[in-house]
N, C-alpha and C positions, 0 to 999 in steps of 0.2 A: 058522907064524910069518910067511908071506912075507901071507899075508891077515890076519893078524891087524894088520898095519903096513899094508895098506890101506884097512882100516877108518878106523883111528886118522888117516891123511893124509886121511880123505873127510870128518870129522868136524872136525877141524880148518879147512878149508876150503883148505889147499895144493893140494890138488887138484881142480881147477875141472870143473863138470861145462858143456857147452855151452848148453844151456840158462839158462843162470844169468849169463850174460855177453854181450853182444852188443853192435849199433850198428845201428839203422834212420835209413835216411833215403832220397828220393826219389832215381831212378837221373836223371834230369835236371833242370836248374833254367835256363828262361831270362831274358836278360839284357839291356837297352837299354846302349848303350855312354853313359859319360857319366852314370849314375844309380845307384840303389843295388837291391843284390838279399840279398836273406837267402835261405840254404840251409840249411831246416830239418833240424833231426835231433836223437833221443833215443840214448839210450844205458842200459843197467841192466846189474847184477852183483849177487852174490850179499850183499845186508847185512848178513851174521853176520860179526865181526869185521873188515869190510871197512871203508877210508877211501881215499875219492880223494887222493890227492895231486900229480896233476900232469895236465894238457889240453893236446892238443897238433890242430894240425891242418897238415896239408904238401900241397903243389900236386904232382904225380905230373908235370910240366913240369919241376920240379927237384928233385925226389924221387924216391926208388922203391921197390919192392916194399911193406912194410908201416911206412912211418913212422918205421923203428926209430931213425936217426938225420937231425941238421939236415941242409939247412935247415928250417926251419919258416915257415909264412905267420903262425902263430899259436902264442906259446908261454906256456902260462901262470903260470911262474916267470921272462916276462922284462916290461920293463915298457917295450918298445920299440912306440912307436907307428905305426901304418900304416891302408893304407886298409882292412886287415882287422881285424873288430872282433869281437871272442867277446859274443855276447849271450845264451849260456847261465847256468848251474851247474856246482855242483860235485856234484849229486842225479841228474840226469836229464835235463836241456836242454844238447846241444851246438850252437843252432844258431850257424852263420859269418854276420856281419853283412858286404856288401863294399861300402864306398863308391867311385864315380865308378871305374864298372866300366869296364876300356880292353879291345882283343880280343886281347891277350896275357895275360887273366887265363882266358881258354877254357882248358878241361881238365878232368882227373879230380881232384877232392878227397877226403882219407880224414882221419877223426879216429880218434884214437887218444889212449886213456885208462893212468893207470896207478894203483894202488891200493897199498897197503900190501902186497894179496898178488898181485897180478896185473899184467900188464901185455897190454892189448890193444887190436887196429887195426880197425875197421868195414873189413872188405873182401867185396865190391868196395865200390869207393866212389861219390861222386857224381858226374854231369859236370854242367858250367856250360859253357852255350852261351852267348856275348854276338854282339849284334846288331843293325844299325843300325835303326832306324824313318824308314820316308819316307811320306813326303805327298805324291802325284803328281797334276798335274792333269790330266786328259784330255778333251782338246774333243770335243764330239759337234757339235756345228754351229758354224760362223764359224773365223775365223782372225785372224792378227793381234792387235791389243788388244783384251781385253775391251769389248763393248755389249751393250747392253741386246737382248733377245731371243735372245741365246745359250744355248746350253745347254751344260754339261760336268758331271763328276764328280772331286767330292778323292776321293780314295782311300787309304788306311793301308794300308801293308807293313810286315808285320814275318816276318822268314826264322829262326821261330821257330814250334815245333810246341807248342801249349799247350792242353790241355782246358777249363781255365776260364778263360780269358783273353777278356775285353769290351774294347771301343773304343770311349771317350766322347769325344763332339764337342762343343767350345764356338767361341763367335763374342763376340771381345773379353774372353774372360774369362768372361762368361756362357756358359751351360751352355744347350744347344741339346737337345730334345728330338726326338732319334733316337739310332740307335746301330747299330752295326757298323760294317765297314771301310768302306762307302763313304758319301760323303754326293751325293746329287742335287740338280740346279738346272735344271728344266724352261725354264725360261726367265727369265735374267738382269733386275735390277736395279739402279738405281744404287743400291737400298735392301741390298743381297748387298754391295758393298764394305764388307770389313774383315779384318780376321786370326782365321783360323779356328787352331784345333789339336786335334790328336786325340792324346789321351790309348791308350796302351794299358796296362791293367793284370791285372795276377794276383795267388793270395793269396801270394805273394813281393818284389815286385817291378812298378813302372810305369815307364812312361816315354811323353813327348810331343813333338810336333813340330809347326810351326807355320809355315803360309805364308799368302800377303797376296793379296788379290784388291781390283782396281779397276776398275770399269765405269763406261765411259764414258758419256756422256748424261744427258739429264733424265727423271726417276721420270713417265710418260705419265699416270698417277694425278694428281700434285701440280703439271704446270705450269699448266692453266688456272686452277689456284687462286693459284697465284704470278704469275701471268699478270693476272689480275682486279686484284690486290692492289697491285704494282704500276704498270697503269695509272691507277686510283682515284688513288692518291699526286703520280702527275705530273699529273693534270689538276687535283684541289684548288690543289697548287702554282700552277701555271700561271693557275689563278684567283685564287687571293692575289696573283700578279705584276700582272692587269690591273688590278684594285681600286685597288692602289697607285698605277700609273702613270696611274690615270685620276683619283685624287684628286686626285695632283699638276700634274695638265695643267690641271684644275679651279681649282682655288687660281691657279696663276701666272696664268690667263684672268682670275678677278675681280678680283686686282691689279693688273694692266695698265688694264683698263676704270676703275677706281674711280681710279687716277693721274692715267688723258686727262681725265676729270670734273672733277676738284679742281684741276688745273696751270691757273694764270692767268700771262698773257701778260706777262714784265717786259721793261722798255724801259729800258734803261740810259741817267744821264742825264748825258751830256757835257758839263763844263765850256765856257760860252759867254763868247765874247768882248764887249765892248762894243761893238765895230759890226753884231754879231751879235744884241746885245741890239735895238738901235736898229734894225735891218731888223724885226723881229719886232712893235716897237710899230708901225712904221709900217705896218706889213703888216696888225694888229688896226685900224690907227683908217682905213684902208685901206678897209677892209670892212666896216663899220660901216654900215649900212642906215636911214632915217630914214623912219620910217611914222607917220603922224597920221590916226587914226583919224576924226578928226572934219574932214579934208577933206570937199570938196567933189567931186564928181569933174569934171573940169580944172581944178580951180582948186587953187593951193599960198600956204597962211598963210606969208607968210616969217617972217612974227613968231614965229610958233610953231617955227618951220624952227630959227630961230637957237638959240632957249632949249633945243630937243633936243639938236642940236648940242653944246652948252655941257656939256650934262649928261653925255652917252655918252661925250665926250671926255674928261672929268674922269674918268669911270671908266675908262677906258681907262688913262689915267695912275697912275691907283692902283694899280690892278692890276699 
């Protein structure tokens, strides 16, 4: 009797065989503080008469033993939002979505499933390690501010043990071709200033960090070219300035000279008085010279004398 009712409950599926029920997922997952991490995991049972009806996942920080009861990080009959997110089913995918991981979310996670006929916890469960990432720099030559012909190394830490976890390095956004934790700089340029970041990622979860590098001085490459370039520019200028000021010294010289050339001499002409008038004839008939060409020499025609006389005087008067 007492097997024949064991059959009948194994058939039925009330009596769950271990095989037929479980929860796989990785025994660690780590975490950048400040970004997001998914913590994969499946889960199967027995599908003969079976239906999921209810997803549950709890933090073992304020949980314990097997999930049996709240709180819950995750429940899937509530519809309360948080930074835990279920990105599974209700088939076979329980993984935990966590955004902007803080490091009070470190600990053991267990999900736990319940079904029409069963009800079970994946134990053990998983741990979530979270972790800062830094970017250190460390000088290998020089001190004080960055110059040119120094050397140092960025470096990525992350205090997180991960088998497939790579660190990609970019500069401004672009994507630098090397990769592991550290990045090398045999010798500095002012061309090396910019904001580097290194990326650390897994098939879960990344996270980055980023610091600023400035070197001082000129790229010993580009100054004789900058050098060249603008000298050429100040001496063109400097040659457009004499042209200028020689045209113009030019010009104001031939109008000066063409001025003294053409300026004729005025004599302003003073209102004369009447006895000023009368000094003036008498001064013309004064000086009045009487030449006869057809003298003699010692001897003077007065005759001739007189009728000249007569005539220069007359003109004099006219005048």
């Amino acid at each position: 009797m007492h097997l024949l009712v064991l059959i009948l409950l194994t058939l039925s599926g009330v009596l769950p065989q271990s095989s037929d029920y479980g929860v796989n997922y990785s025994t660690l997952v780590c975490a950048v503080r400040g970004f997001s991490v998914s913590i994969p995991c499946y889960y199967y049972y027995h599908p003969i008469n079976s239906t999921v009806v209810q997803m549950l996942w709890c933090s073992m920080n304020s949980n314990t033993d097997l999930c049996l009861n709240p709180p819950y990080v995750y429940n899937s009959s509530s519809n309360t939002k948080s930074d835990f997110e279920f990105a599974g089913n209700n088939k076979s995918d329980c993984t935990l979505l966590i955004h902007n991981v803080q490091f009070n979310y470190s600990g053991e996670y267990k999900f736990r499933f319940i079904t029409n006929l069963i009800r079970w916890t994946g134990d053990p469960g998983v741990t979530l390690q979270v972790t800062d990432l830094k970017v250190s720099l460390i000088r290998l030559s020089g001190n004080g501010t960055l110059k040119q012909g120094d050397s140092l190394n960025l470096r990525c830490d992350v205090n997180c043990t991960h088998t497939s976890s790579q660190f990609v390095w970019s500069k401004n956004n672009q994507p630098l071709n090397t990769s592991g934790p550290v990045l090398h700089f045999p010798a500095l340029t002012v061309r090396d200033s910019g904001n580097y970041t290194c990326t650390w990622e897994t098939n879960v979860t990344s996270g980055s960090e980023t610091i600023s590098l400035h070197v001082e001085g000129e790229n010993p490459a580009q100054w004789p070219v900058a050098a060249v370039v603008t000298a050429t520019v100040l001496f063109v200028i400097f040659l457009i300035l004499l042209v200028v000021i020689y045209r113009r010294w030019k010009n104001d010289t031939v109008e000066d000279k063409s001025g003294k050339a053409g300026a004729q001499p005025q004599v302003k002409q003073l209102p004369q008085s009447n006895e000023e008038v009368s000094k003036q004839e008498e001064v013309t008939y004064a000086t009045v010279s009487i030449k006869d060409n057809n003298m003699n020499k010692g001897h003077v025609n007065t005759e001739n004398k007189k009728v000249d006389i007569s005539v220069i005087y007359s003109s004099v008067k006219i005048k």
